[in-house]
C-alpha positions as CSV (number, residue, x, y, z in Angstrom):
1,X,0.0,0.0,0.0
2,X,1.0,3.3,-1.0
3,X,1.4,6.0,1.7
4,X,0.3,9.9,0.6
5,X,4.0,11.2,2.4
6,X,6.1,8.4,0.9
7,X,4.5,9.5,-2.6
8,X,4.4,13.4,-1.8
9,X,8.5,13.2,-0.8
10,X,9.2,11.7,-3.9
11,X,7.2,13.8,-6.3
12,X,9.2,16.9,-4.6
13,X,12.7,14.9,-4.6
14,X,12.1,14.2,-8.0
15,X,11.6,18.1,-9.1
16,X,14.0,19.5,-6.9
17,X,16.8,17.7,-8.5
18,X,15.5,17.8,-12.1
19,X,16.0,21.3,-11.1
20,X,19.5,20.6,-10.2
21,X,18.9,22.3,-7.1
22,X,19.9,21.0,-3.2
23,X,17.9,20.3,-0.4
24,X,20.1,23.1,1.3
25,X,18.7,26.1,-1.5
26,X,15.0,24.7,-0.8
27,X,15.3,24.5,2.0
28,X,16.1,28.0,2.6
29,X,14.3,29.5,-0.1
30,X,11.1,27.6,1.9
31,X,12.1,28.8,5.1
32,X,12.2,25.4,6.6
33,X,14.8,23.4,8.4
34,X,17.3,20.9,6.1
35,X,16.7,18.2,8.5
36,X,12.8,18.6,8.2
37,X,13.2,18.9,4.7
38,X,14.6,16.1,4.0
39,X,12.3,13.4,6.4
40,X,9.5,15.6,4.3
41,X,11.5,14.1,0.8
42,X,12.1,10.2,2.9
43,X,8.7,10.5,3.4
44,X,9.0,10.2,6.9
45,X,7.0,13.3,8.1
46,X,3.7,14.8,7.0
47,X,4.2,18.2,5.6
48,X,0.9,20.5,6.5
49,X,-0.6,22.5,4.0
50,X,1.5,25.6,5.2
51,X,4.7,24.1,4.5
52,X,3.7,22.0,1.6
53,X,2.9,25.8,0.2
54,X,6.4,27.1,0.7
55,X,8.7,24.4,-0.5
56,X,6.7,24.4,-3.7
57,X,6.7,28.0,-3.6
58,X,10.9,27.3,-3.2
59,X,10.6,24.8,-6.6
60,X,8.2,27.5,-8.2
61,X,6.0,24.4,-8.9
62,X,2.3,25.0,-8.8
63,X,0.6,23.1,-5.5
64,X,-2.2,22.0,-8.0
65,X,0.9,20.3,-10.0
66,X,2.4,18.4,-7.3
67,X,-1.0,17.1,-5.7
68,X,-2.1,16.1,-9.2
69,X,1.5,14.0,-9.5
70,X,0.7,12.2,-6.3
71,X,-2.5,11.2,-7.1
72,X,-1.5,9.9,-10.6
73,X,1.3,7.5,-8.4
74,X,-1.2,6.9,-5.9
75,X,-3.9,5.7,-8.7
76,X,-1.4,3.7,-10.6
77,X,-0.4,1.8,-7.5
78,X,-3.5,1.1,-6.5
79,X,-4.2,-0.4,-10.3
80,X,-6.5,2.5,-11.5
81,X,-5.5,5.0,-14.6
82,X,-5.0,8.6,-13.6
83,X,-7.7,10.5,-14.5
84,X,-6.3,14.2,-14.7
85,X,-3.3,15.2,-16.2
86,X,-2.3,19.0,-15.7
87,X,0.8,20.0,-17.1
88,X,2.1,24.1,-16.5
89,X,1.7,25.6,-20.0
90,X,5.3,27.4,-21.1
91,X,5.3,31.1,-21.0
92,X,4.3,31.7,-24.7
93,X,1.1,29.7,-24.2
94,X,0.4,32.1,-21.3
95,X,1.6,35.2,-23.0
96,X,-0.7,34.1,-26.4
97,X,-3.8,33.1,-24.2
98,X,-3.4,36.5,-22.3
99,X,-3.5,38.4,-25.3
């Protein structure tokens, strides 16, 4: 069985080094201890709403993004097809759709 903070640590392991960036620069762009950072990451703490906000504030990652990540690995390990995918349009989508 799947657990939501082993599957939320890895979604924001996963981005924070695509973005080549250590746990030391999130974690104090987030404002948030290393140590807690990291057992957030392990998937050994439960990161509240608050501090989920900030270290995806940090990976200027969209919340909606991440939470729509973990659901698609918690649907796939529980044998079901993800049923949203939300990707963050580039900036020229945004620019064209704004004008």
């Amino acid at each position: 069985m799947a657990l939501l903070r082993r599957e939320l640590g890895d979604v924001l392991r996963e981005r924070r080094r695509a973005q080549g960036r250590t746990l030391r620069e999130v974690s104090a762009s987030a404002s948030v201890s290393l140590g807690y950072l990291s057992e957030v990451e392990r998937g050994e703490k439960e990161a509240s709403s608050e501090l989920l906000a900030s270290i995806c504030g940090a990976l200027e990652l969209p919340l909606s993004q991440v939470l729509i990540d973990v659901s698609s690995r918690m649907a796939e390990s529980e044998g079901l097809a993800p049923t949203v995918t939300l990707r963050v349009p580039s900036e020229d989508v945004v620019a064209a759709s704004a004008a």
